[in-house]
N, C-alpha and C positions, 0 to 999 in steps of 0.2 A: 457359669462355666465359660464362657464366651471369654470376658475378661480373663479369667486364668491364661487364655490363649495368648492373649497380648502384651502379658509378662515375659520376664526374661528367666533364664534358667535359672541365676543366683536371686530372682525375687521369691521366682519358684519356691525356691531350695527353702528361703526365710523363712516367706509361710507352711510350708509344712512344718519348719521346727517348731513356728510356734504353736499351730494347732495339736501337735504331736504332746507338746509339755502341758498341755491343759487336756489330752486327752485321757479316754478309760481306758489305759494299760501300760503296764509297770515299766520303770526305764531300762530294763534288760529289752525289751519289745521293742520300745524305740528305738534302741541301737542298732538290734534286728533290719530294723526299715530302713537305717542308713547305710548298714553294710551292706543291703539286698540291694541299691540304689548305686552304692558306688562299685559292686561287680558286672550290672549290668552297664554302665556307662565304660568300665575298662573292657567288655570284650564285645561293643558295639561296635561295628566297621566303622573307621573315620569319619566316611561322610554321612553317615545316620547317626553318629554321637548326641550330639543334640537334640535333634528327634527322640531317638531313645529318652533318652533324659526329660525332655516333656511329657511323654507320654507317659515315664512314671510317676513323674512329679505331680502332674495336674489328676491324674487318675487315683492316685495316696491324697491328696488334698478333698479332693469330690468324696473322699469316702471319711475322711476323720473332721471336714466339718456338718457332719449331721449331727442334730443337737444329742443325740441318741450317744452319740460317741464322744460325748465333750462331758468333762468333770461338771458336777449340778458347784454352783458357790461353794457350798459347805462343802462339797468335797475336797475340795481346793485350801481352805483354812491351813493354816500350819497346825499341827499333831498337837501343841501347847494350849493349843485356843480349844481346840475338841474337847482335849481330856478335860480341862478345867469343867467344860460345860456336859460330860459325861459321868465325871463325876457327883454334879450337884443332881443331876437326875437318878443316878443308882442308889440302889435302896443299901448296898453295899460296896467298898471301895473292892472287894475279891472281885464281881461280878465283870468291872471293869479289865482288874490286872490279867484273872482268866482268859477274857475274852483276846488280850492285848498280847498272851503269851504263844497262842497260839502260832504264832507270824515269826517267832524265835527259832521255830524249829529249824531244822536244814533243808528240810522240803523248800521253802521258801528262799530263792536267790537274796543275801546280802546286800543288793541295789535295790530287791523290789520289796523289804520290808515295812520301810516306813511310808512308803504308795498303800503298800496292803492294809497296814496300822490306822493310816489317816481314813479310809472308804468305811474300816469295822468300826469305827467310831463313830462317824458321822451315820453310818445306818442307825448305831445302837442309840443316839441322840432321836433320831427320828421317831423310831419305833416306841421308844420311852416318855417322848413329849408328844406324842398322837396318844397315848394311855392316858397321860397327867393332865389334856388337856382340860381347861374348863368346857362344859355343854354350852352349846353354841344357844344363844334366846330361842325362844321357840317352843310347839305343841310338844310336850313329849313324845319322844320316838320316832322325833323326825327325821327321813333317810335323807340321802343324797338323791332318788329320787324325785323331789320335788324341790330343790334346788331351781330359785335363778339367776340368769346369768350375770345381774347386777352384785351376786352374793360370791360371785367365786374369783381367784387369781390363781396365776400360773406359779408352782410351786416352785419351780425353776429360774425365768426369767424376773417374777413378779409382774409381768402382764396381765392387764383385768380385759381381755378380749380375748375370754374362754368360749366356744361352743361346748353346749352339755347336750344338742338336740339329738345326739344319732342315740336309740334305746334298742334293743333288743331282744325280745319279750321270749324269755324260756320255753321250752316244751313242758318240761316238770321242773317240779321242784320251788324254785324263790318266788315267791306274793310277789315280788318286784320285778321290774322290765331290770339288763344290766344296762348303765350309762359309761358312752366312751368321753371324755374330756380332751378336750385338742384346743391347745393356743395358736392364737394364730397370730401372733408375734413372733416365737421362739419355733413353731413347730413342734413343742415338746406335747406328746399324747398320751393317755391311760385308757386304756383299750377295755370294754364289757365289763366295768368293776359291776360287782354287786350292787342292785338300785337298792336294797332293806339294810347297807351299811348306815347306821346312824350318820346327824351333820358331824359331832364332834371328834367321828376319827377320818375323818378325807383332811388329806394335804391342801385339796383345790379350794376350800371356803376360804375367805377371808377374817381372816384374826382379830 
């Protein structure tokens, strides 16, 4: 944050547009942030103009670069690239068109369609390739639970300097403690999953 301070207004301005274009929410939202940005800088008193302007600048920045808030790779893909690979994983091309029709509606702003199009794909990619995966080697019915750290990457970054030590051992219910995963490259984290999740549907093992 320090740094941010030592920028100028129009570097400011840069970075945020471009953390804003890779961030999670639609470009009707980003517009949003820039009209909210240039009515607070026209009805700032002269000599806080600038001021003004940093403080939303750098304060919009501190919050849209958490990795939390930033598109994963594949969500980023262009729409072409998904579907091809949406398709080769549905059992039927409907499954796809349905899921894809949804975002036609009017409910949905005409700018923020193919934002919304391109995230239902890449989840439905996800979710269908953690099913198809092949089982990882190993004892049958091994969880995530007993994962080590040499075994896992950041589904995000692709960093392999995961913690899996933090457990959390239920009151009822699951045979297994839950396991939170945190990289500590990216920051990117998955909070209390279930430890009796088999290895071959976690995103965090290595492929």
């Amino acid at each position: 944050m320090t740094q941010l301070h030592e920028k100028s207004v129009a570097e400011l301005e840069t970075e945020l547009r471009r953390l804003t274009s890779t961030s999670r929410m639609p470009p009707s939202a980003r517009e949003q942030i820039f009209a909210s940005y240039a009515v607070c800088a026209q009805i700032a008193d002269a000599t806080q103009r600038v001021t003004t302007q940093r403080t939303f600048l750098v304060t919009s920045i501190g919050a849209y670069q958490r990795p939390e808030m930033q598109l994963t790779p594949e969500e980023r893909m262009p729409e072409s690239e998904l579907m091809r690979t949406a398709l080769a994983l549905a059992q039927r091309r409907e499954d796809v068109e349905n899921l894809l029709g949804e975002y036609d509606q009017a409910t949905y702003a005409p700018e923020d369609r193919d934002f919304y199009r391109r995230l239902a794909l890449a989840y439905f990619i996800k979710e269908n390739a953690a099913a198809a995966r092949t089982p990882e080697p190993g004892p049958p019915g091994r969880t995530i639970e007993v994962l080590n750290a040499d075994e896992l990457r950041c589904p995000r970054c692709g960093g392999e300097d995961v913690d899996n030590s933090q457990r959390l051992t239920p009151q009822s219910g699951n045979s297994g403690d839950y396991v939170t995963f945190a990289c500590r490259a990216c920051g990117y984290r998955e909070e209390a999953l279930d430890g009796d999740t088999p290895v071959s549907r976690c995103d965090w093992v290595k492929s």
